[in-house]
Each structure stands twice: as structure tokens, then as C-alpha cells.
C-alpha positions as CSV (number, residue, x, y, z in Angstrom):
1,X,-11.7,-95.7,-3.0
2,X,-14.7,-93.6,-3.6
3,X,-16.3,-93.6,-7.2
4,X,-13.7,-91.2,-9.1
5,X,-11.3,-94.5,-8.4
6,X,-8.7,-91.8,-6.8
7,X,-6.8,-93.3,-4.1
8,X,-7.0,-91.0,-1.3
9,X,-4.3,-90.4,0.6
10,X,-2.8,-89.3,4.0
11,X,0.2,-88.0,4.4
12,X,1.5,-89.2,8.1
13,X,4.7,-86.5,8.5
14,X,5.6,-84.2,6.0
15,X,9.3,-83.1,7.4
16,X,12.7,-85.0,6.9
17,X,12.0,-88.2,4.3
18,X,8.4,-87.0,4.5
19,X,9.0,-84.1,2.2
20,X,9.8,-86.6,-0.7
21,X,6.8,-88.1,-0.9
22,X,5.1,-84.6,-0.7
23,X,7.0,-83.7,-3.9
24,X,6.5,-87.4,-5.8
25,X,2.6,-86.0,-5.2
26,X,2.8,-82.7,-6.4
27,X,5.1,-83.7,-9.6
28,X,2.6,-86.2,-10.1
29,X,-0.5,-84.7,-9.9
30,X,-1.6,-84.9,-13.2
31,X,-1.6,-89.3,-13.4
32,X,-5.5,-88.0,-11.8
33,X,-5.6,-91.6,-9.5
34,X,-5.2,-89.9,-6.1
35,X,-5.9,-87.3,-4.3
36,X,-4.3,-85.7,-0.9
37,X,-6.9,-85.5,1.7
38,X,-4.8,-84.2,4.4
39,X,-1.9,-84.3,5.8
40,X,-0.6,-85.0,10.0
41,X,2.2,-83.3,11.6
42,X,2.4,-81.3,14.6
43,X,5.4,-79.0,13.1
44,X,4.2,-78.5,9.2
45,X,6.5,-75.4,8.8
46,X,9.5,-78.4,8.4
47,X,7.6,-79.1,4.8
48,X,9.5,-77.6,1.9
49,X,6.4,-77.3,0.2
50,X,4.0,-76.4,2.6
51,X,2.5,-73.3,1.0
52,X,1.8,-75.7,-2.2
53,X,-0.2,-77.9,0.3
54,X,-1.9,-75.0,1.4
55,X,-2.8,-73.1,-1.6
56,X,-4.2,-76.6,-2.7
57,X,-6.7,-76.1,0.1
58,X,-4.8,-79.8,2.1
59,X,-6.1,-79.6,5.6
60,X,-3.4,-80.2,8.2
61,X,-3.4,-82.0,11.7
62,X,-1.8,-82.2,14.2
63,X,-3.0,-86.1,14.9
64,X,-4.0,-88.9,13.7
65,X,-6.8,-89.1,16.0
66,X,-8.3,-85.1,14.3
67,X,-7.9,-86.5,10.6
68,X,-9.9,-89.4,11.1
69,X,-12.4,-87.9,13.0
70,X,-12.8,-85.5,10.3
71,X,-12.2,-87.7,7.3
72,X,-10.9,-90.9,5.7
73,X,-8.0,-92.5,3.4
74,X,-7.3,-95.1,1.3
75,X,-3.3,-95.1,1.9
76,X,-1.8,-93.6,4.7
77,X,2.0,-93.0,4.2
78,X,3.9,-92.9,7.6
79,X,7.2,-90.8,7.3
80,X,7.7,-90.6,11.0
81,X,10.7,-91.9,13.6
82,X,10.5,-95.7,14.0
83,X,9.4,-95.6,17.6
84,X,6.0,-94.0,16.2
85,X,5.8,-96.9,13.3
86,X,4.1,-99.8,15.3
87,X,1.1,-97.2,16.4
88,X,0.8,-95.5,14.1
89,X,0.5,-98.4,11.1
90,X,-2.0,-99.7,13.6
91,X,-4.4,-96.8,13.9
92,X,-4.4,-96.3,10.3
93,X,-5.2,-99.7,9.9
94,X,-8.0,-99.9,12.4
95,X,-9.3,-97.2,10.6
96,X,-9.6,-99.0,7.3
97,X,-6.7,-97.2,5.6
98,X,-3.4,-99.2,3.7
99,X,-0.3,-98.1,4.8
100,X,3.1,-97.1,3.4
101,X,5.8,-96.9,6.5
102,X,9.0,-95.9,5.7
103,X,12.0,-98.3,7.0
104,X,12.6,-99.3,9.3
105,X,9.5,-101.4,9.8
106,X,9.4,-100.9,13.5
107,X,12.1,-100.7,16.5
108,X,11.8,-104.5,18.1
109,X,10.2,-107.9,16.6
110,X,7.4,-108.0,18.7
111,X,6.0,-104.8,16.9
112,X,6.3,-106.3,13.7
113,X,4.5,-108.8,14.9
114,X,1.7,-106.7,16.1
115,X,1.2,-104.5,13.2
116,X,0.8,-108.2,11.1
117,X,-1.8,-108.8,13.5
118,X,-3.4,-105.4,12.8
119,X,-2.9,-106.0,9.1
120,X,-4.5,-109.2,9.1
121,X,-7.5,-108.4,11.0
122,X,-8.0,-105.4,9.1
123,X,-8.1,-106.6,5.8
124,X,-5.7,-104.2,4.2
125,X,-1.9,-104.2,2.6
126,X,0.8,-103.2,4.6
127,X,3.9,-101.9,2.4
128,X,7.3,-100.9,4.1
129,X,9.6,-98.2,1.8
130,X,12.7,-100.1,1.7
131,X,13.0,-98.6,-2.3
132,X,15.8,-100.4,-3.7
133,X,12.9,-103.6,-3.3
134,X,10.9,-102.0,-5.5
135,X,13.1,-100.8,-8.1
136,X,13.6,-103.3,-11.5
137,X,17.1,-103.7,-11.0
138,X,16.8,-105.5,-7.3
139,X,13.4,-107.1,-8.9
140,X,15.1,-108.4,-12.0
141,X,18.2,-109.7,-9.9
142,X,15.9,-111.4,-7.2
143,X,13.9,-113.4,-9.9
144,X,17.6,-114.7,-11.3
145,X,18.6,-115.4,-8.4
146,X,15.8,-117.7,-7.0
147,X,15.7,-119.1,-10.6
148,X,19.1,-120.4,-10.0
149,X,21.0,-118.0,-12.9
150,X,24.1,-117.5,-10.8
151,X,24.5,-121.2,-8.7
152,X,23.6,-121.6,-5.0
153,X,24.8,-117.9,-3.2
154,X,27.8,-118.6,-0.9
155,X,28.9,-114.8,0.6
156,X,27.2,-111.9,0.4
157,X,29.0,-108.4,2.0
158,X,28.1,-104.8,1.7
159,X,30.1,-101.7,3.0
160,X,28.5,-98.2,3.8
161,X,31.0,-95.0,4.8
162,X,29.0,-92.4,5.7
163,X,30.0,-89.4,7.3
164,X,27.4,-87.9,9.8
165,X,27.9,-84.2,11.6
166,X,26.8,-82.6,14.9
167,X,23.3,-81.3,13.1
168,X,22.5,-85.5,12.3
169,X,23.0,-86.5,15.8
170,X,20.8,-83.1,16.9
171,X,17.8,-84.6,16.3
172,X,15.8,-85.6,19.6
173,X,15.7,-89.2,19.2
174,X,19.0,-89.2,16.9
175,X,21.3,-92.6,18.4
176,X,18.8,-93.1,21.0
177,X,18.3,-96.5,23.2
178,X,14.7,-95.1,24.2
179,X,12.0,-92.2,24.1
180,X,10.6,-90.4,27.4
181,X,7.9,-92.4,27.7
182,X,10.4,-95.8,27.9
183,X,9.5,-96.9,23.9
184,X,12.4,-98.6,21.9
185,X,14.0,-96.7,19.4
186,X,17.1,-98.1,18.7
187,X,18.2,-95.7,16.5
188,X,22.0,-96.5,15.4
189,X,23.5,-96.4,11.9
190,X,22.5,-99.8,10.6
191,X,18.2,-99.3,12.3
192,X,18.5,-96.5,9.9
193,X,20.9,-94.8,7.7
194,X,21.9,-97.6,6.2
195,X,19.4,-100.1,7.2
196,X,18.6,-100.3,3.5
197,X,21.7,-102.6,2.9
198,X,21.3,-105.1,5.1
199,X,17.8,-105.4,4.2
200,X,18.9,-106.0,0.7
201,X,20.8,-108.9,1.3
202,X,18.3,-110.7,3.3
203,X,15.4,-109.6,1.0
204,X,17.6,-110.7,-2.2
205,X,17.8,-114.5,-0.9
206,X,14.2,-114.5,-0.4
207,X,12.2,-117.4,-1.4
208,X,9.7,-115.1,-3.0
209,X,9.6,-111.7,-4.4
210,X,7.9,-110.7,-1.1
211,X,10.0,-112.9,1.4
212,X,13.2,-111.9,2.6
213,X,15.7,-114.8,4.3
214,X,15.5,-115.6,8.1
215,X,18.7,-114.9,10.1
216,X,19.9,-117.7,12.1
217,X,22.4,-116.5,14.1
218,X,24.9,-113.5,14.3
219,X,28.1,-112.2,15.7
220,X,28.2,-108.6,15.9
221,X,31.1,-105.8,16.8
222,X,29.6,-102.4,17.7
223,X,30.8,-99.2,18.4
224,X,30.3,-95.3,18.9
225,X,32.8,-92.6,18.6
226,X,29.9,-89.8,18.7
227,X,28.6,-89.0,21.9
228,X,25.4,-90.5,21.7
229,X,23.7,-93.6,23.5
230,X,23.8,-96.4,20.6
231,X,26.3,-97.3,17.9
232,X,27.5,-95.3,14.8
233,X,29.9,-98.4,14.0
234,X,28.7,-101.9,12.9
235,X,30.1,-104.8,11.9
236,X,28.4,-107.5,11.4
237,X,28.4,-111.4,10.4
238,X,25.1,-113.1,9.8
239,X,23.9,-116.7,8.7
240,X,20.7,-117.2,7.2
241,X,18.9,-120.2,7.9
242,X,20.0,-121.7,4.7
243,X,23.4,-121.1,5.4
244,X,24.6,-117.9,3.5
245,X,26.9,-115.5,5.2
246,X,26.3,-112.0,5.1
247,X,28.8,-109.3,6.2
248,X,28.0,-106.0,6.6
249,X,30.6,-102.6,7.7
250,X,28.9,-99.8,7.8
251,X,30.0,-96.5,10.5
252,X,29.3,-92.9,10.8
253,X,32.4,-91.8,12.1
254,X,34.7,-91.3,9.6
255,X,35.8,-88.9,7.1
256,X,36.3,-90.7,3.8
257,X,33.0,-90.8,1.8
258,X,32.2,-94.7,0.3
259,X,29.0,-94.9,-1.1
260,X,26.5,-98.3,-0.6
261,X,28.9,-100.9,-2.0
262,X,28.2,-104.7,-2.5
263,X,30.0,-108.0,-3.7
264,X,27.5,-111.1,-3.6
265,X,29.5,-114.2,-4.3
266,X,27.6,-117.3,-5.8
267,X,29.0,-120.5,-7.5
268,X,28.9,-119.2,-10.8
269,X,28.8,-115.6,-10.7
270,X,29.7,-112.7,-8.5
271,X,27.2,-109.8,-8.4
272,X,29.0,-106.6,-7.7
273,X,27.5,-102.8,-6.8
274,X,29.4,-99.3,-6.4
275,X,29.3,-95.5,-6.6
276,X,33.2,-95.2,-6.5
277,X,32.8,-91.8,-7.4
278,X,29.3,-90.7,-6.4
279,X,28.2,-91.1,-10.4
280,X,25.4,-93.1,-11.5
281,X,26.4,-97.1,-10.9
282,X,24.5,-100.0,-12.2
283,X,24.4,-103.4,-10.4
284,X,26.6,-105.9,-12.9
285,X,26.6,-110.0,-12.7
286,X,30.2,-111.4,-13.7
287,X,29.9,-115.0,-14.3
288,X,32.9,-118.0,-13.9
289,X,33.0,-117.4,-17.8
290,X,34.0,-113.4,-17.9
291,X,30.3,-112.6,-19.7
292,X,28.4,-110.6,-17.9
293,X,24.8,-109.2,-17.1
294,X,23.6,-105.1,-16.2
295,X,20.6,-105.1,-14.2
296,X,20.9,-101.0,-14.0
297,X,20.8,-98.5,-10.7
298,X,18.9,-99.3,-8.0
299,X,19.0,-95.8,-6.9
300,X,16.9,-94.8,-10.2
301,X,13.3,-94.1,-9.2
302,X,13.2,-94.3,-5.5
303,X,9.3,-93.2,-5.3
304,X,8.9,-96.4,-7.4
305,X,7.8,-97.6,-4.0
306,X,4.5,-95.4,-3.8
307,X,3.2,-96.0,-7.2
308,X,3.6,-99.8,-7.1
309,X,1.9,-99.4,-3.4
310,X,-1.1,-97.8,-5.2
311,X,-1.4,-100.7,-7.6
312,X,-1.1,-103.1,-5.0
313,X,-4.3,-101.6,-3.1
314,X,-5.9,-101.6,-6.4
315,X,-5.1,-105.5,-6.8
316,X,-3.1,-104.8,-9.6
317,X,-0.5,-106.3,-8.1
318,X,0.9,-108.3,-5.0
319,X,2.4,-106.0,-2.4
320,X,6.2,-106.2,-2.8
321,X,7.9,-105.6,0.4
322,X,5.8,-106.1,3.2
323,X,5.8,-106.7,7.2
324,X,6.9,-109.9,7.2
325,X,10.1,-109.4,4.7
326,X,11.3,-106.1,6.3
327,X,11.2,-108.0,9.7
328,X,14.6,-109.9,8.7
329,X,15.9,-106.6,9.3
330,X,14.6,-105.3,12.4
331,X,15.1,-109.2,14.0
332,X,19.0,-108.7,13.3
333,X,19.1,-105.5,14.5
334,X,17.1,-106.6,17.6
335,X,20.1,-109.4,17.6
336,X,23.2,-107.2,17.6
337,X,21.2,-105.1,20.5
338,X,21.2,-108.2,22.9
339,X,24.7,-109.4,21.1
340,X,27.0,-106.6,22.6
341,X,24.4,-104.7,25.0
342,X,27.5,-103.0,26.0
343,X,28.2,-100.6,23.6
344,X,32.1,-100.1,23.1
345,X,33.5,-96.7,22.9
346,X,36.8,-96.5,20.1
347,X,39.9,-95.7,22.1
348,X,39.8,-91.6,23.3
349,X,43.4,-91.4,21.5
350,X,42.1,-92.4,18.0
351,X,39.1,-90.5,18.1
352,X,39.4,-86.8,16.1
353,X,37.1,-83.7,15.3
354,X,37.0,-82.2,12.3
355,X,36.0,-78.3,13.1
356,X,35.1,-77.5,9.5
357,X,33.1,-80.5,8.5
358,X,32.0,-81.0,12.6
359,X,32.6,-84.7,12.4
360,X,33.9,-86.7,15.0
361,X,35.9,-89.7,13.2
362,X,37.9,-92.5,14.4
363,X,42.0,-92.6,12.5
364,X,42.1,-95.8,10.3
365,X,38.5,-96.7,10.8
366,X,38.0,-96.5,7.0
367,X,41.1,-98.6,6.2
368,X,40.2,-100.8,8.6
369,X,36.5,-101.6,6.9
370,X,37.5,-101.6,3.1
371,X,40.4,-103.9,4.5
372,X,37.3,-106.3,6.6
373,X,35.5,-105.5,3.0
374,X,38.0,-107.7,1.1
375,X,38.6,-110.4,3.5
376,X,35.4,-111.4,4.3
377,X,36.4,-111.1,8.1
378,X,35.1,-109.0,11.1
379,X,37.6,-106.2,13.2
380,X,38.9,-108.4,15.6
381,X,39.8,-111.7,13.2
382,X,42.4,-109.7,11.5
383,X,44.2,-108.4,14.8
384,X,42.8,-104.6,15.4
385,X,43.5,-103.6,18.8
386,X,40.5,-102.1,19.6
387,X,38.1,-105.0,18.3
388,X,36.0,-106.8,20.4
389,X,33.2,-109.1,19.5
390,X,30.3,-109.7,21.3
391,X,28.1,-112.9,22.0
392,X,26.8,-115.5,19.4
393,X,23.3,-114.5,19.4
394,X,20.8,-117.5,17.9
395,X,18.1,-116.3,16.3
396,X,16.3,-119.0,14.9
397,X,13.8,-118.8,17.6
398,X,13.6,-115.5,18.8
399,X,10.7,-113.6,19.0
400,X,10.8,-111.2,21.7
401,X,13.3,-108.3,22.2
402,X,13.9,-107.6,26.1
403,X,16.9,-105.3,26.0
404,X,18.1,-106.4,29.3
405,X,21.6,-104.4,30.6
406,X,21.3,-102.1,26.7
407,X,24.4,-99.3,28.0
């Protein structure tokens, strides 16, 4: 930081998810601790507020490579696709800048593992935007939950219905196995859409507020009804290496809208989450005793994730969610990969096409989750005819994701 004590900052894509953080700086310009000093994308016109940027005088690149050969920046913020995560984060850092990288951290374990190293030898912090982490309700909940409030945790299962159209699976790299130059991306709707729910389950039964819990092993069903190269369709059993059990439903190719839903099950208590209705929801612990405890909306500040950044580079605090617990994530997602490298397509005859809303959606997919939902079992334990597991994949060990036979 130079001697005004402004954070500079880079703003690594400015499009898509990027534009947020583009307006969390603008509305906030007036705190006076930062400063934009330029911004990188190769198509700025995608920026809603791109004449703002330039009436503010913000020079824009096209690379990495002509900012910092021009200039310098305390925080980088990286609001690219995953397959650009990895080297990017690694640049920045080898160009004594903190980063911010959106979720999900990177596409395969062993780049975690790289940008760590980066990190490390670098010197600086390495945040990854997994918001709900940084908002007080998942912070308040995770420091009740390691201090023992609720019992030892026994179940914990979340269920995402989310609807995606022709223009979502548009995108170049949308449901893609791989780039043109051979780089994973992985892209399917748990690595990204709803890649914040899993994470949050394996974050909450951290051991710290900036650990998340180890999978052990996994069964996975996936599926794709879209015409893509990956899943749209997960679903998902997990153990932790202490022994929880995490279930997790979550598709893009159905009608019915259910928003991020949860039910975590502990001895004494049962922690439950839901936007039945799309209105503002607060996370609720019921204990064995009917009292009960409001932890409020995760959902409430979701740029809660760039402030507390900046105060973590300042040493005002510890860095909440960093490499190491968003790679729980990415090493389960690496595991359902290699799990069912086969991806199964739904049966032709249950597959539909709505021509107004331009989804393609799979008849009785939704009953079939919400009915998984509430009895703690995957597709093919309760007799669907179209369910098929894959392989138990052990992950206590694993460190490398080769993506042998991926179809």
C-alpha cells in the first residue's frame, strides 16, 4: 500500500460476476481506503458500468501481462472462468499482488495445490469468494458449531433446483470437460452454479474458521439432460474424514424453481435453511427442546467478502476462506469426475423442452430430488429406473486428478 494507505486494486474481469464487484466499488467509493488502478479484460464493452470506469479516467487491458508492465496492485480480484484461476492467482501473486478469486478455487486439486505454493512463496493472502463464508450468519453458526452448541453433527443435506436455459449453456466454456488448448474446466452444475452449497457444508464442519472438512470418500450419480459435455444433474453422498455424511441434489434441468435449501442434523439440534418462496430466509437452529436460535440470511451482504479481504491484507484480520478450505470443494468435485467418468444421459422419453422458457427438463426429476431430500438416500436406493451409481471413490489420499476415459 503506498502512503495514502489506499489499497489498490485490480480488477481481473469485469463482465458476468465481474460486474458486481465493479459496482461494490463504485457504491463504495467514498470509504476513501482503495483505489481502482485498472482494470483487465479483453471484451470491456460486457461491463454494465464501463463508461463510469472510463469517465473515472480507469485504464483498461487486455492482459495481465500490459497492467503490470505499466503498473502495480495491492489486491487483484479474479472474476474469470475457473480454467483461468490457477494462472492467473499465480501471476498476480508473482507480482506481489493479494488476490480475491471468485469460486470455484481452481478446476482440479493439483492447481490448488500450485497456487498454495505460489501463495506461500510470495508472501501474500489468497482469499477465494465463496460469500456465504464470509457473511455473520455462516460465521456465527460455524463458531457454535465447533464450540459444540448443537452435539456432535450426524447428517448434513442440501438441495438446489435451478433452472438453466439455452443462453446459460451459450457460453464458450459453459458444461465443458476441457478448453482448446487441453486445460480442465469441469464446468457442471455443482463446479459452479451451485458450488457454493457444497462448499458450505464442508466449510461449516471445519476445525477452524478458515478450515473446511476433508472428504473421505464419495458415491456420486451424475447426469445431463442438456446437450452439453458434463453434468447438469448431481447427486451426491459424501463422508468426511470424521465421519459426517453430506448429501447434496442439485440439477439444472428442471422446471420447478427451489431455492438453496439445507437441513443439518446434529444430536441436539437440527439447523434448517430455505427460500420457499424466493423472500428473504434466515438460517434457524431447532434444538431436541423446541427452543430455537436465528443466525439471519446468509444471502445478506454478499460483497462482505471484499471488504473483509481488504482487512485481511491490512492484518486486521486472518483471511477467512482461503486456498486450502475451498479445496474440499474442488477435491470432491475432482472425485465425482473420476466416480462416474461416464456421464449418463436421462432416458430420451423423459426428457422435455419448454419453447417459452427454452429449458430442457427431465418429467419427475424435481419429485424425485425433494423425495432423495427427505430420505437421506441417493436416486437409485429408492428404486428410480433410470439411476445408476457410479464407483466408490476414496479420497483420503488423493492428490492428483488424471481424468482418464472423462465422456
Amino acid at each position: 500500500m503506498g502512503d495514502s494507505n489506499q489499497i489498490s486494486i485490480l480488477l481481473v474481469g469485469i463482465g458476468g460476476y465481474g460486474n458486481l464487484y465493479v459496482d461494490a466499488l463504485l457504491s463504495n467509493l467514498g470509504r476513501g481506503d482503495f483505489r481502482i488502478a485498472g482494470v483487465v479484460d479483453p471484451n470491456p464493452q460486457n461491463c454494465r458500468y464501463l463508461n463510469e470506469l472510463q469517465e473515472m479516467g480507469v485504464p483498461i487491458f487486455s492482459s495481465m501481462e500490459e497492467f503490470y508492465a505499466y503498473s502495480k496492485a495491492d489486491l487483484a480480484i479474479i472474476s474469470t472462468p475457473i480454467h483461468f484461476h490457477c494462472e492467473q492467482t499465480c501471476f498476480a501473486l508473482a507480482r506481489r499482488s493479494n488476490v480475491l478469486c471468485e469460486k470455484s478455487v481452481s478446476a482440479t486439486i493439483q492447481e490448488a495445490r500450485q497456487m498454495i505454493e505460489a501463495r506461500d512463496k510470495s508472501g501474500k493472502i489468497v482469499a477465494i469468494g465463496y460469500q456465504w463464508s464470509y457473511s455473520d450468519a455462516i460465521r456465527t453458526l460455524k463458531k457454535d458449531i465447533q464450540a459444540g452448541l448443537f452435539g456432535r453433527p450426524k447428517r448434513f443435506k442440501s438441495i438446489v433446483l435451478w433452472p438453466r436455459n439455452k443462453d446459460y449453456y451459450s457460453r464458450a466454456w459453459a458444461g465443458k470437460m476441457r478448453d482448446e488448448k487441453g486445460r480442465w474446466i469441469l464446468d457442471s452444475v455443482a463446479s459452479n452454479a451451485t458450488a457454493h452449497y457444497l462448499h458450505n457444508m464442508l466449510y461449516l464442519l471445519g476445525q477452524r474458521e478458515d478450515e473446511s472438512a476433508r472428504p473421505d470418500y464419495l458415491t456420486a450419480e451424475l447426469y445431463r439432460a442438456n446437450e452439453i459435455e458434463n453434468f447438469d444433474t448431481a447427486a451426491v453422498r459424501i463422508y468426511t474424514r470424521d465421519g459426517v455424511e453430506l448429501l447434496f441434489y442439485v440439477t439444472h434441468a428442471v422446471m420447478e424453481t427451489l431455492n438453496p435449501t439445507f437441513c443439518f442434523e446434529f444430536e441436539r439440534a437440527k439447523v434448517i435453511y430455505g427460500k420457499t418462496d424466493g423472500s428473504r430466509e434466515n438460517i434457524v437452529a431447532v434444538f431436541s427442546d423446541g427452543s430455537r436460535k436465528v443466525y439471519g440470511d446468509p444471502e445478506e451482504d454478499i460483497m462482505k467478502k471484499l471488504w473483509l479481504t481488504m482487512d485481511a491484507i491490512r492484518a486486521l484480520q486472518p483471511v477467512v476462506c482461503g486456498i486450502e478450505a475451498a479445496s474440499s470443494h474442488t477435491l470432491c468435485i475432482n472425485g465425482m469426475q473420476e466416480a462416474v467418468p461416464r456421464i449418463s444421459h436421462f432416458p430420451e422419453k423423459l426428457i422435455r423442452y419448454d419453447e417459452n422458457r427454452r429449458i430442457t427438463w427431465v418429467e419427475g426429476l424435481n419429485e424425485v430430488f425433494k423425495t432423495c431430500y427427505r430420505e437421506g438416500k441417493l436416486p437409485h436406493e429408492i428404486g428410480v429406473s433410470w439411476a445408476k451409481a457410479g464407483r466408490k471413490m476414496d479420497l483420503d489420499k488423493y492428490v492428483f486428478f488424471e481424468g482418464e476415459g472423462l465422456e
